[in-house]
C-alpha positions as a Markdown table, in Angstrom:
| # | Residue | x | y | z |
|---|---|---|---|---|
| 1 | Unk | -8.8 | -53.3 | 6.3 |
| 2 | Unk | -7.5 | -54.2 | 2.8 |
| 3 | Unk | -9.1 | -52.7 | -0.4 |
| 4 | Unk | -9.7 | -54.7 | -3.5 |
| 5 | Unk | -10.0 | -52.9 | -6.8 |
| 6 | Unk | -11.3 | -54.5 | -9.3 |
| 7 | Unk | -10.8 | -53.5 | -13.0 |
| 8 | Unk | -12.3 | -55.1 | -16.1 |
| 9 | Unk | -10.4 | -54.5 | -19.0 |
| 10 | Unk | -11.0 | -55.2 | -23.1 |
| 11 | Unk | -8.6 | -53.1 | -25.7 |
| 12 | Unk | -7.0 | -51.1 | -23.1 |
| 13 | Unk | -3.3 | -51.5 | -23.7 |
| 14 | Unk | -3.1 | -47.4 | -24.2 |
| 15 | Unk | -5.2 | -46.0 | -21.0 |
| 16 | Unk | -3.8 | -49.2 | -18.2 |
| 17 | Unk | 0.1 | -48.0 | -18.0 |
| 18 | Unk | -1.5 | -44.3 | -17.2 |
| 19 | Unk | -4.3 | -45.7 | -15.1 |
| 20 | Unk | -2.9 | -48.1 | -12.9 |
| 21 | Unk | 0.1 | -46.0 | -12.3 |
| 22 | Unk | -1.5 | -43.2 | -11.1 |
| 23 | Unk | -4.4 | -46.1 | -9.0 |
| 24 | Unk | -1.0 | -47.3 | -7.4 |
| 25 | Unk | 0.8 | -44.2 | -6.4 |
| 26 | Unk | -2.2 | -42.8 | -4.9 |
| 27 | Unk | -3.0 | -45.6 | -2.9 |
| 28 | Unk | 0.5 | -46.1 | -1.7 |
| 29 | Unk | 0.7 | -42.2 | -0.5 |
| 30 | Unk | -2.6 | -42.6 | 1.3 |
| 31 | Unk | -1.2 | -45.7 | 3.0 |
| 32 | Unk | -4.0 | -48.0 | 1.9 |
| 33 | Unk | -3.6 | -52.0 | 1.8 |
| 34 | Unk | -4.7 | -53.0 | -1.7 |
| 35 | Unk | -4.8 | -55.3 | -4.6 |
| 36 | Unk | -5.5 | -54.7 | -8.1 |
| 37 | Unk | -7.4 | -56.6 | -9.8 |
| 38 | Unk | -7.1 | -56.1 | -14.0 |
| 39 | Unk | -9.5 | -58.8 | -15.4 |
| 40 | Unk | -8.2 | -59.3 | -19.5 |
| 41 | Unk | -12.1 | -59.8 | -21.3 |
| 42 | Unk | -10.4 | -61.0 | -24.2 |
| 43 | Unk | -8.7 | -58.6 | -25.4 |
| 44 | Unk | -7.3 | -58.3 | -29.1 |
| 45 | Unk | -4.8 | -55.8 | -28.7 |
| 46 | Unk | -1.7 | -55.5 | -26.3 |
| 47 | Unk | -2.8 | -55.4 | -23.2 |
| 48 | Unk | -2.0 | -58.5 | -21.6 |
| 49 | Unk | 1.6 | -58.1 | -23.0 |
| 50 | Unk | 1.2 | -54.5 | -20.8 |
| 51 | Unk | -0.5 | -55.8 | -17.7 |
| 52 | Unk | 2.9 | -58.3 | -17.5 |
| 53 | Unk | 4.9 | -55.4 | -17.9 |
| 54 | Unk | 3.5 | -53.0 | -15.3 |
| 55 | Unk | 3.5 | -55.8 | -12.9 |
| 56 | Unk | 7.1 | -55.7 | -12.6 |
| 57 | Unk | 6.7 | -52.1 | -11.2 |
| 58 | Unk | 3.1 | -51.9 | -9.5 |
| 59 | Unk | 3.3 | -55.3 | -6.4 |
| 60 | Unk | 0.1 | -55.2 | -5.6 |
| 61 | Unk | -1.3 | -55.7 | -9.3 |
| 62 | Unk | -2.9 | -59.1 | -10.3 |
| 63 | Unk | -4.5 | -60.1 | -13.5 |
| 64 | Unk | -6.6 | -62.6 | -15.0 |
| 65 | Unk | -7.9 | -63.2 | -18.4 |
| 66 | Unk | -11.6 | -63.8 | -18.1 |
| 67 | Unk | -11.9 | -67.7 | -20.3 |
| 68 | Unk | -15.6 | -67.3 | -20.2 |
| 69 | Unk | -18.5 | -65.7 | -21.6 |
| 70 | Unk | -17.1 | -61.9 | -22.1 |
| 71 | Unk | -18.8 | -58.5 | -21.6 |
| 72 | Unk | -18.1 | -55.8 | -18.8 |
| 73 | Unk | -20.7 | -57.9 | -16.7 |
| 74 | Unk | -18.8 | -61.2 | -17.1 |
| 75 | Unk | -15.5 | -59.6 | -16.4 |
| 76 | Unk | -16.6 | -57.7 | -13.6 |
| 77 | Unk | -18.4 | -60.9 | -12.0 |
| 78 | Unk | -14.7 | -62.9 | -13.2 |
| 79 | Unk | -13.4 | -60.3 | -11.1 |
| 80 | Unk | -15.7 | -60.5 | -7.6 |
| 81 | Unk | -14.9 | -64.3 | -7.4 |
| 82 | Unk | -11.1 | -63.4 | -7.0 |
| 83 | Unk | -10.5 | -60.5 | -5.0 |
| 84 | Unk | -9.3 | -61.5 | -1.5 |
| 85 | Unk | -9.7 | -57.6 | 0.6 |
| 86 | Unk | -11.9 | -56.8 | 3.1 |
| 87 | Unk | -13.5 | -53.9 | 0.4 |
| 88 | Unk | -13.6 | -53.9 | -3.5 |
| 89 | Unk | -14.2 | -51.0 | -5.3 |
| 90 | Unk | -15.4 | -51.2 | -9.2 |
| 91 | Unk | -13.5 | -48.9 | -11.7 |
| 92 | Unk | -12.7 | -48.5 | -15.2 |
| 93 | Unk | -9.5 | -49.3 | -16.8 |
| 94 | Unk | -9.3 | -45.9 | -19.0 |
| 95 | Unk | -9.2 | -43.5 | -15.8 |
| 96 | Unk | -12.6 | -42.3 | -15.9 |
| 97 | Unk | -12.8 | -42.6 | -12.0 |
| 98 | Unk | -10.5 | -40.5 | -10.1 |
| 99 | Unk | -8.3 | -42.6 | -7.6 |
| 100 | Unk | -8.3 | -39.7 | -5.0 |
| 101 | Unk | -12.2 | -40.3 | -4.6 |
| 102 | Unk | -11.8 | -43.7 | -4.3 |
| 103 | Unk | -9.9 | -43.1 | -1.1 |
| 104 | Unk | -12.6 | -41.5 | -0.1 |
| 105 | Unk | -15.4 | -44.3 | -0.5 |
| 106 | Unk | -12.6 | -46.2 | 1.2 |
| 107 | Unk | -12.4 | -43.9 | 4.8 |
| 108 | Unk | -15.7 | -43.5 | 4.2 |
| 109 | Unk | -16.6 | -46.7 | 4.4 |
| 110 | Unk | -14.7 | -47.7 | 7.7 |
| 111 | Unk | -15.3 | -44.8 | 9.7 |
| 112 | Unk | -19.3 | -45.5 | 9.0 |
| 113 | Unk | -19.3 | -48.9 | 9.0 |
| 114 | Unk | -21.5 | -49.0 | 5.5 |
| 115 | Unk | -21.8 | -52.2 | 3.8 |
| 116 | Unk | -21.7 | -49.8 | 0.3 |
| 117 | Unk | -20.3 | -46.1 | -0.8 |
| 118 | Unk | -21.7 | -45.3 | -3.9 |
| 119 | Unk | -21.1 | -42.4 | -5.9 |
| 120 | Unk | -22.5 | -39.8 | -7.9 |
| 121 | Unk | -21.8 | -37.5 | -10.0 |
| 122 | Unk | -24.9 | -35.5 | -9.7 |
| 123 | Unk | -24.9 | -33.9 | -6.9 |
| 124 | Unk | -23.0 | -30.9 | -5.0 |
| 125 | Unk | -19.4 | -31.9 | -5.2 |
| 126 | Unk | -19.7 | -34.3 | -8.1 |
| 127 | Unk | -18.2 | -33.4 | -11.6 |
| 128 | Unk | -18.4 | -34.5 | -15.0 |
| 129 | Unk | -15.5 | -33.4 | -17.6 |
| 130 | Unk | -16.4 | -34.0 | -21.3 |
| 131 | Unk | -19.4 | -35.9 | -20.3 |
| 132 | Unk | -21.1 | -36.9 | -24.1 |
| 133 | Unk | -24.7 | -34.9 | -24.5 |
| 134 | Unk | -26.5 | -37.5 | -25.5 |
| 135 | Unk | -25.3 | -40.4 | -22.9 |
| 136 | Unk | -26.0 | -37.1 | -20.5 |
| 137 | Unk | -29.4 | -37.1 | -21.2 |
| 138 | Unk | -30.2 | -40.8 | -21.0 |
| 139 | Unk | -28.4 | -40.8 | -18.1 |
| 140 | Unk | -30.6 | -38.3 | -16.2 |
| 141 | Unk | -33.4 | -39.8 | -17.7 |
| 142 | Unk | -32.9 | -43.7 | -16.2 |
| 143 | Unk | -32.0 | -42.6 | -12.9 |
| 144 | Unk | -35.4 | -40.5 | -12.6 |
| 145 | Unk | -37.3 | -43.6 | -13.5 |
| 146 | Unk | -35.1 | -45.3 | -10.7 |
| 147 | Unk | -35.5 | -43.2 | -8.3 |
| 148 | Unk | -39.3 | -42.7 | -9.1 |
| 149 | Unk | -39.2 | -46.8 | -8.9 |
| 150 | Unk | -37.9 | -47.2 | -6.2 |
| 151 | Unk | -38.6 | -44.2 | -3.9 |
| 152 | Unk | -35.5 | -43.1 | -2.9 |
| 153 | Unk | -32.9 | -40.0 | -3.5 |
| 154 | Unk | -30.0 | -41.5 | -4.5 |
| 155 | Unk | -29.9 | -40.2 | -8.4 |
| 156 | Unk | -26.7 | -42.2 | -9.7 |
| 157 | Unk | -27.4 | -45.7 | -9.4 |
| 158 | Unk | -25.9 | -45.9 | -13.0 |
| 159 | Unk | -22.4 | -44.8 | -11.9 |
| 160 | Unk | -20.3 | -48.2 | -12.2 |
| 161 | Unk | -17.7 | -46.4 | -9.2 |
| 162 | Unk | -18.9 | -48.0 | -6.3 |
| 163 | Unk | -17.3 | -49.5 | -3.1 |
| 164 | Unk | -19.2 | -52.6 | -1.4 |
| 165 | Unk | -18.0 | -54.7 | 1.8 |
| 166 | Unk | -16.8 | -58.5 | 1.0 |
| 167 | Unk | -20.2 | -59.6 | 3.3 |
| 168 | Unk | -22.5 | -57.4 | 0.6 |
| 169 | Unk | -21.1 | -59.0 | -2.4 |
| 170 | Unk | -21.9 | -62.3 | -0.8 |
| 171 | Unk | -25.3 | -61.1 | 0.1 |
| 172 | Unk | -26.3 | -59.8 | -3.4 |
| 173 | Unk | -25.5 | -63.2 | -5.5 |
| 174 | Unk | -26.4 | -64.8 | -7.8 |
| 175 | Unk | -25.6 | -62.2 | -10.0 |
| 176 | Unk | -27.9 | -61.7 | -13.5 |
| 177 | Unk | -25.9 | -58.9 | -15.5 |
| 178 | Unk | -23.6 | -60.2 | -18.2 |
| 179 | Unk | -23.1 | -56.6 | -19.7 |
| 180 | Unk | -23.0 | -52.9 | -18.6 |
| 181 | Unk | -26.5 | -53.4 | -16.8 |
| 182 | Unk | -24.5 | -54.8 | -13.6 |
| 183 | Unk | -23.8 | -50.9 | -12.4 |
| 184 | Unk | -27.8 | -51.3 | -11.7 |
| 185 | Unk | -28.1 | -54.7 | -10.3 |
| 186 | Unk | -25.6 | -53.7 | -7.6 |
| 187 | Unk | -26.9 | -51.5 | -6.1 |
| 188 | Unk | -30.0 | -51.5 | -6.4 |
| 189 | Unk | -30.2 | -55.2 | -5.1 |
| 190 | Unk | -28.2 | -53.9 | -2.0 |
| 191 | Unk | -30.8 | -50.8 | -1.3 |
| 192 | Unk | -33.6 | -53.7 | -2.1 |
| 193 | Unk | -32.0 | -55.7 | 0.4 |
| 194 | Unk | -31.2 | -53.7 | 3.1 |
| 195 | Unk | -27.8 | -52.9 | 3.3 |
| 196 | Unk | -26.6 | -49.5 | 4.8 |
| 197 | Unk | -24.6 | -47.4 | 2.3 |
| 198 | Unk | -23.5 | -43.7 | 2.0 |
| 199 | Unk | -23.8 | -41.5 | -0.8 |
| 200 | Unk | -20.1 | -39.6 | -1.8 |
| 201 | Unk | -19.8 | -36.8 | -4.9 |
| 202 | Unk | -17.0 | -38.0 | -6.9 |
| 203 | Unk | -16.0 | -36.9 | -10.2 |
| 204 | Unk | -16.0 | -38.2 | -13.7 |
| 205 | Unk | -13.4 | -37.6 | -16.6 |
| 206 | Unk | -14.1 | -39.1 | -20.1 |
| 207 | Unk | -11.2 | -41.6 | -21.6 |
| 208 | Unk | -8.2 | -40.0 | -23.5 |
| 209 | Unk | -7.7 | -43.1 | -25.4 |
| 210 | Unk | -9.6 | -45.5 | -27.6 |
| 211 | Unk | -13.5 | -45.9 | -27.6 |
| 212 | Unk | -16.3 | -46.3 | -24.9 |
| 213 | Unk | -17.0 | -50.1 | -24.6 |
| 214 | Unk | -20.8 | -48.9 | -24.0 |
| 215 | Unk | -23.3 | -48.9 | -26.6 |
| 216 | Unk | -26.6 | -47.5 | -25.7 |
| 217 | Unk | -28.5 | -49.5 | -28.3 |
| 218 | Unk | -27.9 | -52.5 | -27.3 |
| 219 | Unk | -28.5 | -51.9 | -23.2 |
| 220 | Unk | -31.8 | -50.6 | -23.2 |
| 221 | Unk | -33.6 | -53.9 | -22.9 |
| 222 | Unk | -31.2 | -55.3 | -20.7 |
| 223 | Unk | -31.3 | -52.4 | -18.0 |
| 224 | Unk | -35.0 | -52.8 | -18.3 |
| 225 | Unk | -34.7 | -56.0 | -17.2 |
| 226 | Unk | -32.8 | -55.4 | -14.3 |
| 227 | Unk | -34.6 | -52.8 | -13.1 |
| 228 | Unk | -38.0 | -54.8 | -12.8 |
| 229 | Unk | -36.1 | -57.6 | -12.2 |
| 230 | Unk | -35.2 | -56.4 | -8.7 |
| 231 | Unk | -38.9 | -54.1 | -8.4 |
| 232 | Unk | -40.5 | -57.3 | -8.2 |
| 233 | Unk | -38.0 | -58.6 | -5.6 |
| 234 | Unk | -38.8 | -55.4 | -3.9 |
| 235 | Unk | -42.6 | -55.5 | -4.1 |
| 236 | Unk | -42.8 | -59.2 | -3.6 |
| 237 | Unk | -40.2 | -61.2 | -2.3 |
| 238 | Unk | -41.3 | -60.5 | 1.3 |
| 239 | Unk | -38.0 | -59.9 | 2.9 |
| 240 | Unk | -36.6 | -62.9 | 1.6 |
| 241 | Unk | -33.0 | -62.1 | 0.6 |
| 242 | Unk | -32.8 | -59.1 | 3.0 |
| 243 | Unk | -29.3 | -58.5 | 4.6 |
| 244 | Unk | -29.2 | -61.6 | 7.6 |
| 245 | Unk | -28.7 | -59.2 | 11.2 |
């Protein structure tokens, strides 16, 4: 079963080399079939001068630059139209996620035959390092009014790591997010629509290099909109898009 990672990537020429170094090692000791997916969102920096540089060392790196409307959302999205493994897995490009866990979703995954792994950081096992107070608390915050929502324990459906069968990704299109507010559709379209999925702690480190790409401001409205965007699917869509047996 090959693994698909999928990376989006804007201003990242200082955290890739570190990140995708360490993604490809780890993958390659574990004896995992990959690709890696780097997705440019119009970056202004060096980093698709770096992405053609670490592909001479890394085999299973591939990149694209997203020509479209950009945003983590768009990129990501870029990104799920490409990927050719049986898996993918969504991470960040500053080495927030550890790779180690991702293996993890991945066995996971296959010896449980889920359609999703998500993770969280949350719960016993989980850890966040450096984890900003503030983001912390809104954080916490949104995924209680999820889970109040939509009745169920999972309590990091804001946690962009996530691993989802290629059958899944098909089953949750047409996608809506254009920005950071795709970490909620995601899943929460695949709980909504019946798709089997386990629940793994991972952990959480906070970038070493150059700033977060998320501003809080400006997502508020947009999560919103996601959120009862798929409670009405939930309450009244009758079964509609469920997961075909």
């Amino acid at each position: 079963m090959k693994l698909s990672i999928v990376i989006p990537a804007h201003n990242e020429e200082e955290s890739l080399p570190e990140t995708l170094n360490t993604l490809y090692t780890t993958l390659k000791k574990e004896n995992v079939e990959h690709e890696i997916v780097v997705i440019n969102d119009n970056s202004g920096d060096n980093t698709l001068t770096v992405l053609d540089a670490l592909q001479r060392d890394i085999p299973s790196l591939v990149f694209y630059s997203n020509p479209g409307a950009n945003g983590f959302g768009h990129a990501v999205r870029y990104g799920l139209e490409r990927f050719n493994g049986d898996y993918v897995a969504i991470m960040m490009a500053d080495l927030s996620d550890d790779p180690n866990d991702l293996v993890k979703f991945y066995r996971k995954a296959i010896e449980g035959n889920y359609d999703c792994v998500f993770g969280t950081r949350w719960s016993d096992g989980g850890k966040v390092i450096d984890y900003p107070p503030l983001k912390r608390r809104i954080n916490r915050l949104s995924n209680f009014i999820v889970r109040l929502l939509f009745r169920f324990k999972y309590n990091d459906c804001t946690n962009a790591f996530k691993l989802y069968r290629r059958e899944t990704i098909e089953g949750l299109k047409p996608f809506l997010s254009p920005h950071f507010n795709l970490t909620l559709e995601l899943p929460l379209k695949a709980i909504v629509r019946g798709y089997s999925y386990a629940i793994v702690p991972n952990s959480w480190t906070n970038r070493k290099y150059g700033e977060s790409k998320l501003k809080i401001k400006e997502m508020g409205s947009r999560y919103f909109f996601i959120l009862m965007y798929c409670w009405i699917e939930k309450r009244f869509s009758r079964g509609d898009f469920n997961k075909k047996s």
